[in-house]
N, C-alpha and C positions, 0 to 999 in steps of 0.2 A: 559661429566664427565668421566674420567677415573678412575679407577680400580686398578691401581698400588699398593696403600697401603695396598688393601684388601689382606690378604689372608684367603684365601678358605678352609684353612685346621683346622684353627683355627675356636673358636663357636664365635659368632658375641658378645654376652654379653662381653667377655672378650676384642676384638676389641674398642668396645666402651666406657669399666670402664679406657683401657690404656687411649685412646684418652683426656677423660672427666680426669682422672688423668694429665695430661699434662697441660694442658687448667689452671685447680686449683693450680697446682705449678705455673705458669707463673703469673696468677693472684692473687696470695700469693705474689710471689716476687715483684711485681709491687706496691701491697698495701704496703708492710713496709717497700721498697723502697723509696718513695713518703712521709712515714711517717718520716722516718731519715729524709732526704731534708727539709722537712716543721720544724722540729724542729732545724737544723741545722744554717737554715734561719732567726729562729726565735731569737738564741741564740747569733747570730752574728749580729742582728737589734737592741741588746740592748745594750749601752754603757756600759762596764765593768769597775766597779769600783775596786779600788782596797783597800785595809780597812785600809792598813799605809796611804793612804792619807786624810782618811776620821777622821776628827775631832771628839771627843765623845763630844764635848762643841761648839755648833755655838752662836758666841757673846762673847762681854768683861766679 
């Protein structure tokens, strides 16, 4: 395992609130990213009507 990301000078709490901060944004964007798509998906699965061609009277 390397050592590179560490630094030494810095307190490790603060190390680790960055990291776990990072992780939570990604994981943010991911979730209401996912959440646009699924609704996007969902919106375009359903036939769009449109309301001048929709009759207020079906039948003679």
């Amino acid at each position: 395992m390397t050592m590179d990301l560490w630094n030494f000078e810095a307190s490790a709490p603060a190390f680790f609130v960055h990291h776990v901060a990072i992780v939570g944004m990604c994981a943010c964007l991911a979730h209401y990213a996912m959440k646009w798509i699924q609704e996007r998906k969902r919106r375009t699965a359903r036939p769009q009507v449109d309301s001048h061609m929709v009759s207020a009277k079906a039948g003679p």
